[in-house]
N, C-alpha and C positions, 0 to 999 in steps of 0.2 A: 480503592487502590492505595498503594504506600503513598507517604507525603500528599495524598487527596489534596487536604486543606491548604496545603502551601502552596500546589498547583495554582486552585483557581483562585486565590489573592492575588497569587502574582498575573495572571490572566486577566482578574480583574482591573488592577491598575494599570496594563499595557491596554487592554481594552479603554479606559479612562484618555489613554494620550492617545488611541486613535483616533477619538471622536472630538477633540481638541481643536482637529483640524481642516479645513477644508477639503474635500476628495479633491476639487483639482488642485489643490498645492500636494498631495500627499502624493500623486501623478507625477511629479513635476521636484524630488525631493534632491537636495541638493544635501552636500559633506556635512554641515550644521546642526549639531543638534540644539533642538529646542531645550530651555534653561527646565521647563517642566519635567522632561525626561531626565536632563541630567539630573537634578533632586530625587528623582525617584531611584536611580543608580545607586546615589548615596544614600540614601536613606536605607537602601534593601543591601547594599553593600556593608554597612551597619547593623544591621538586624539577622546577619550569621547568613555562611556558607549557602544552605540550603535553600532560602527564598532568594538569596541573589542569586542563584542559578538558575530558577524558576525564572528571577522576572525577564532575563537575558534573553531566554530563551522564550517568552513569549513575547517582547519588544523583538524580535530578529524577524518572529515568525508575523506579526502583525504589520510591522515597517521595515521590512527588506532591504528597500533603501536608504536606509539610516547603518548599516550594517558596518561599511569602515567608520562612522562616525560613533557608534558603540563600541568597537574593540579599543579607537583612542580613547575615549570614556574609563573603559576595563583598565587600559593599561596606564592612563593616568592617578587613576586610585592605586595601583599597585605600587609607581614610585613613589607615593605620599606616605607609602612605611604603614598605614592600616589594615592589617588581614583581616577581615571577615571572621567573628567567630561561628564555630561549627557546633550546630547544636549537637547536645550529647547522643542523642537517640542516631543523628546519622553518620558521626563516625568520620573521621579524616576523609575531605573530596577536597579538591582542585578544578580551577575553570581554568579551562585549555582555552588559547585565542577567539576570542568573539564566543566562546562561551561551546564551544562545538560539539563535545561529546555528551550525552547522555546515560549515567552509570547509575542513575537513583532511580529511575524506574524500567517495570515489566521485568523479563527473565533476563538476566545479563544483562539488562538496558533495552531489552529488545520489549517493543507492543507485539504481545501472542493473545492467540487467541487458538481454542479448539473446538472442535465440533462433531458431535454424534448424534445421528439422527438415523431413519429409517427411506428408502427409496424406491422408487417405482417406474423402470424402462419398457419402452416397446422400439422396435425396429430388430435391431440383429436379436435382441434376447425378450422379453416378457416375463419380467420376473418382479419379486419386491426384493429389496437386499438392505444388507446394512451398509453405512456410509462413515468410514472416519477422516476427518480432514484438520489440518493445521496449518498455522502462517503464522508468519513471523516480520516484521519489521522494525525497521532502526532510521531514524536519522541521524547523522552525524555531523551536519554544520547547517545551513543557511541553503547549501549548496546540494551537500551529498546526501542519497537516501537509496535505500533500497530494502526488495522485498522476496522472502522466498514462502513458496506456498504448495503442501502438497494434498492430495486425495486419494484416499483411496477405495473401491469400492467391490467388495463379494460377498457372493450368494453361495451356497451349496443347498441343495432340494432332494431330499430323497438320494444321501450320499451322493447328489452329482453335482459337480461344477457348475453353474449354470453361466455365473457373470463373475471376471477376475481382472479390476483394470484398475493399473495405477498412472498416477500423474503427478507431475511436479515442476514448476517454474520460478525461473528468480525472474529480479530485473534490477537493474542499477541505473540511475539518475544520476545530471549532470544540470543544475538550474543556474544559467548564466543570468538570464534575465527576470522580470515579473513574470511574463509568459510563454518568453520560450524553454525549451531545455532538450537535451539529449542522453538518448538511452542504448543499455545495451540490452537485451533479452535473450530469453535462452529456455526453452522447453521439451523435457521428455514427455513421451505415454507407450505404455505397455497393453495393449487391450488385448485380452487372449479370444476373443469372439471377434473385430475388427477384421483379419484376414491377413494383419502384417504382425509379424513377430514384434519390431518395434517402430517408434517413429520418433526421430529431434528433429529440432528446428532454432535455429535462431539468426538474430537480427540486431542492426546496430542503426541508429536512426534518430531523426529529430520530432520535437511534437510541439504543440501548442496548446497553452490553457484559453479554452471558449470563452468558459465564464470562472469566478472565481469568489462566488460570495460567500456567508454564514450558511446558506440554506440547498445553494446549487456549486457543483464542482462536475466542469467536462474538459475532458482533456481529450484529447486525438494525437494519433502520433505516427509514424510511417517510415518507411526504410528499405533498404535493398536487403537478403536472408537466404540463410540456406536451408534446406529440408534432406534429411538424409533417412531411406526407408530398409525395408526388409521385410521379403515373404516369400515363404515358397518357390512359388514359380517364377519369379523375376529377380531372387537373389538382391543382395548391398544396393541400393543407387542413392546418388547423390543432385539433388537439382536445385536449380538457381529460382528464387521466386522472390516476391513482392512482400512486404508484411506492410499491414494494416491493423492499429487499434485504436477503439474508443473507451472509454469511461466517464458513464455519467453515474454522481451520486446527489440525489434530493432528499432532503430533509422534509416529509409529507408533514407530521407532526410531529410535537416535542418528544412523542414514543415510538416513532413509524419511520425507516428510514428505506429507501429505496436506491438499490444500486442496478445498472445495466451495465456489464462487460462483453467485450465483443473483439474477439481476434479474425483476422484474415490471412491467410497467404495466396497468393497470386501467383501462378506459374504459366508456363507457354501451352501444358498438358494438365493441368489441374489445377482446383480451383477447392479449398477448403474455408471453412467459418463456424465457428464457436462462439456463441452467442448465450452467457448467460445473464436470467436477471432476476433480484434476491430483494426479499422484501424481511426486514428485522425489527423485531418488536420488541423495545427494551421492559425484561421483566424487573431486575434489580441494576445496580451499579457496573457489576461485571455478568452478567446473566442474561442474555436476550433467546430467544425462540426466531429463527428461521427457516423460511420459505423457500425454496431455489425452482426457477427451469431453465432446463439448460436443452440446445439444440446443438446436435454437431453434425454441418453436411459434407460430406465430401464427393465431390463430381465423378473421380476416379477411385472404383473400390475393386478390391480382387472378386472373385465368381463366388457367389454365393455368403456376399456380404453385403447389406442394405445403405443405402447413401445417404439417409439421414435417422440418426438417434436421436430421441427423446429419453429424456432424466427427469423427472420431477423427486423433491426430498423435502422433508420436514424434519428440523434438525434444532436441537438446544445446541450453543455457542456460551461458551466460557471464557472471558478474557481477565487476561491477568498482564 
């Protein structure tokens, strides 16, 4: 990836000050920063633009709460009259307060990733099809992140249709504290075999991180949501419902990563769940091979639609 090597130096020496310190003092982090961190400020603040940006933004991501006592940090070097030189390869950048934005990597700043691969459903349809899918994500401070991500998935056999459905969700994050945080969500789907012309839904709500280590990451998160449909025989409606989600992601091995995602909504007359879970195997740096199954059940279907779909996909994934 661009700037690789400057990443993980600067990873590496904010990793260096997290292990400095005691987990429960690092619980329990007060305005102060440590005299070790501040050296490493100056020191990477010294050494140009671009690894001071890196190491900012991996002390933020590593010690949270240290986060006002790094921007005074930032902005005490700033009035001692020392800019940072900019190494020549990367070209005029700026660190915006507490270091926030990200404009040196992925596409526009953004971690993308795409994916082609080949897939296999039974329930409404019995087909194998192709599958292309993309996502995008950014963080923008300490605070803010968000993600958008879509799919899509067709068949044609024998000049016919068989399977034509698209998808696509963002979600925006709001992290006040270690654990907790609030979100907004928002998703379409188009399934032309489903029985409804189309289906959104979204949701605004709080979550909590379970766990939060190098190896495991589960979050849950939950809210009040609307679902707005359309089909034939029942025409527009609009209903109130529950949302529900989880994500776990485990680190199996150093090449093997396992994620389970799982959405809910909750209604007085229906009852929906999408549960998928991906298994990714890194071949190169930006290059892994994925696994996917996905289950989506829905309690109420129109006539001569099946209430639970099966997907399975085996998909190359490219990140950049």
């Amino acid at each position: 990836m661009k700037n690789n090597k400057t990443r993980l130096t600067a990873l590496f020496l904010a990793a260096m000050v997290s292990h400095t310190v005691p987990t429960d003092v690092q619980a329990q982090e007060t305005a102060t920063l440590p005299p070790l961190m501040e050296q490493m400020l100056e020191e990477a603040y010294a050494r140009g633009q671009g690894f001071f940006d890196e190491t900012v933004k991996a002390m933020l991501s590593i010690r949270p709460g240290l986060a006002e006592a790094i921007r005074a940090k930032i902005a005490g070097l700033r009035q001692a009259g020392d800019v940072p030189t900019t190494a020549p390869e990367q070209g005029p950048s700026s660190v915006p307060a507490g270091a926030e934005q990200d404009t040196t990597e992925g596409l526009f700043g953004w971690d993308s990733r795409i994916e082609l691969g080949v897939s296999s459903s039974s329930g409404d349809t019995n087909d194998q099809s192709a599958h292309l899918g993309f996502e995008l994500k950014r963080v923008f401070s300490d605070r803010w992140d968000h993600s958008l991500s879509v799919d899509v998935d067709l068949e044609r056999a024998n000049s016919i249709t068989s399977r034509e459905r698209y998808y696509a969700d963002y979600a925006l994050y709001y992290r006040s504290a270690d654990k907790w945080f609030g979100f907004a969500f928002a998703q379409a789907e188009d399934d032309r075999f489903s029985g409804y012309d189309y289906e959104f839904s979204e949701s605004i709500g709080v979550g909590y991180s379970i766990y939060k280590r190098d190896d495991l990451e589960w979050d849950v998160q939950g809210g009040p949501g609307l679902r707005q449909t359309k089909n034939l025989l029942n025409g527009a409606k609009t209903h109130f419902a529950g949302f529900a989600n989880s994500r776990i992601s485990y680190q199996i091995t150093e090449n093997l990563l396992g994620i389970n995602k799982t959405k809910t909504f909750i209604g007085s007359d229906r009852f929906s769940l999408r549960n998928e879970l991906e298994l990714q195997a890194t071949i190169s740096e930006s290059l892994s091979a994925q696994f996917s199954l996905l289950f989506n059940y829905d309690s109420k279907v129109p006539l001569g639609s099946a209430k639970l779909d099966t997907l399975t996909r085996a998909s190359l994934v490219y990140s950049f």
